[in-house]
N, C-alpha and C positions, 0 to 999 in steps of 0.2 A: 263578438269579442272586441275588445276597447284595440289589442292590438291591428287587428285587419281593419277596422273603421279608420287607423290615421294611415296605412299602407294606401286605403283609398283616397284619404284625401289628396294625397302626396304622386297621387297616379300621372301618369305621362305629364309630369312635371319636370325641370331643369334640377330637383333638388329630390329623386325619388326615393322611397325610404324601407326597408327590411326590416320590422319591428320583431325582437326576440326576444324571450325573458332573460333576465339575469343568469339562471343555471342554465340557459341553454349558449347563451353567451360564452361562459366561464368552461364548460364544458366545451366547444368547440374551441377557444383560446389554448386547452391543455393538450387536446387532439391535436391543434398546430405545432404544438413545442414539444413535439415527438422526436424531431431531429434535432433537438437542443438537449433532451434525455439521451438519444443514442451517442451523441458526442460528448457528455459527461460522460458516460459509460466507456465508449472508449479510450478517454484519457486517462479512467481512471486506474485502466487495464496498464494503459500505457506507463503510470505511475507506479504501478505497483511491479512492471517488471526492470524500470528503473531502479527503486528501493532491493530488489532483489540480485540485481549487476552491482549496485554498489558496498550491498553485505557482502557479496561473494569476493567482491576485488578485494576488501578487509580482512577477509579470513583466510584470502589466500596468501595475501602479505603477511599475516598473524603469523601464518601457519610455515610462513617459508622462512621467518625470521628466526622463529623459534626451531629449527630444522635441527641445530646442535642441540638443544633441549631436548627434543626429544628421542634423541640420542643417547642422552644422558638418562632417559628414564627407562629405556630400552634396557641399557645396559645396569641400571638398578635392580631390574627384574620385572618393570610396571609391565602390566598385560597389553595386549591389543585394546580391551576394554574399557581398560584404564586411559590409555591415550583417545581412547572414541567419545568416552565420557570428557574429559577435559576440552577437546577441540568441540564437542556437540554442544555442551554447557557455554563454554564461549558463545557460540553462531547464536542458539537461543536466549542468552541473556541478553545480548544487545539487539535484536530482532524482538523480544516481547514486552525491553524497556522503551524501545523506542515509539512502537504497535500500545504498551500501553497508555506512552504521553499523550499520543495522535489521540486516542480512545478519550484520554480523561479531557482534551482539548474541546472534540468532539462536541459533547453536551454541551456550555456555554453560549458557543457560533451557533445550536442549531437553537437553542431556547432565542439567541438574541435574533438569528432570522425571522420567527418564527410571529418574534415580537412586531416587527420591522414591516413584515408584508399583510398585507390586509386581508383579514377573514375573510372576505367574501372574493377577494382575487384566489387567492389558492385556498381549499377548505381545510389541506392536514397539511401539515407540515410539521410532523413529529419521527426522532427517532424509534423505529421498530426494534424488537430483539435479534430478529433472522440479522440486521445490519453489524450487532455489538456481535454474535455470534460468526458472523462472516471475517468481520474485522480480526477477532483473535483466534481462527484458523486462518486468516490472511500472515499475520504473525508468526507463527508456531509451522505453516509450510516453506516460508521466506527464511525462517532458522533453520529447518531442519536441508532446504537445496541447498542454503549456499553453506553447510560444513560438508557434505560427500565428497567437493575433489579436494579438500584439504586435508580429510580424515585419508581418500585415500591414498596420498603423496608423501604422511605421514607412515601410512602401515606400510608401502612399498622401498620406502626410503631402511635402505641394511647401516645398521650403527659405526660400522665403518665410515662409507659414505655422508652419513650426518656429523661425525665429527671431522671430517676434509670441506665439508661445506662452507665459503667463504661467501657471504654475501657480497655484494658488490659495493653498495651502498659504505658498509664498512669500511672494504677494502681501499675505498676512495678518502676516506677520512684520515687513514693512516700515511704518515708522510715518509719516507727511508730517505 
């Protein structure tokens, strides 16, 4: 083989040489940037429960703002279900607007990578469906954790107590 004939000539030489094909190349390269995929992966873990601390602080401020509101709707007659639907429809609408921007963003960056890196360095470099699939139950669990402790600060909170509730914020705006 034409490879092992220049390995020989190259033999106990100052300049000695490892000849490999291209796939065998390419495939050892991807095998080394193993710990370059586990530390995507972990970031991305790490993003995604960023994204999910920063709905939750949202909806808890939503939900503690609106505290006399729902009070008010207590005291209208609205149900438990009624207020679970309201504070849940909230958590997921901006949880699967935001899950769908990221989504629609998605495609362009991975076509324009895709474009960008040379065939034969990486062979695929396409989005899968398991990933769009992940992506919008990454969305829809992200909505659905971060309304529980609001829905239930909402259902424990007695209509009394929701209308003595002073936020602070307010209360600081107000000058006597």
């Amino acid at each position: 083989m034409i490879s092992e004939q220049v390995d020989a000539l190259f033999k106990n030489s100052p300049a000695e040489t490892k000849t490999e094909t291209e796939r065998a190349f390419t495939q050892g390269f991807i095998a080394a940037s193993g710990a370059i995929i586990t530390a995507m992966n972990v970031m991305s873990w790490a993003i995604v429960g960023i994204i999910l601390l920063v709905l939750g602080n949202t909806m808890i401020m939503a939900a503690r703002e609106r505290t006399r509101e729902y009070a008010v709707f207590k005291t209208l007659g609205f149900s438990a279900f009624h207020l679970i639907g309201l504070i849940f429809g909230e958590s997921m609408l901006i949880s699967c607007l935001g899950g769908g921007i990221g989504l629609l963003l998605t495609f362009p960056i991975v076509s324009g990578m895709g474009q960008v890196i040379p065939k034969g360095f990486m062979p695929i470099f396409e989005l899968e469906p398991v990933t769009i699939i992940l992506a919008i139950s990454s969305a829809l669990f992200i909505g659905f954790v971060a309304a529980v402790f609001p829905v239930q600060r909402a259902l424990r909170t007695k209509i009394v107590d929701g209308f003595r509730f002073v936020d602070n914020c307010i209360y600081r705006r107000i000058k006597f």
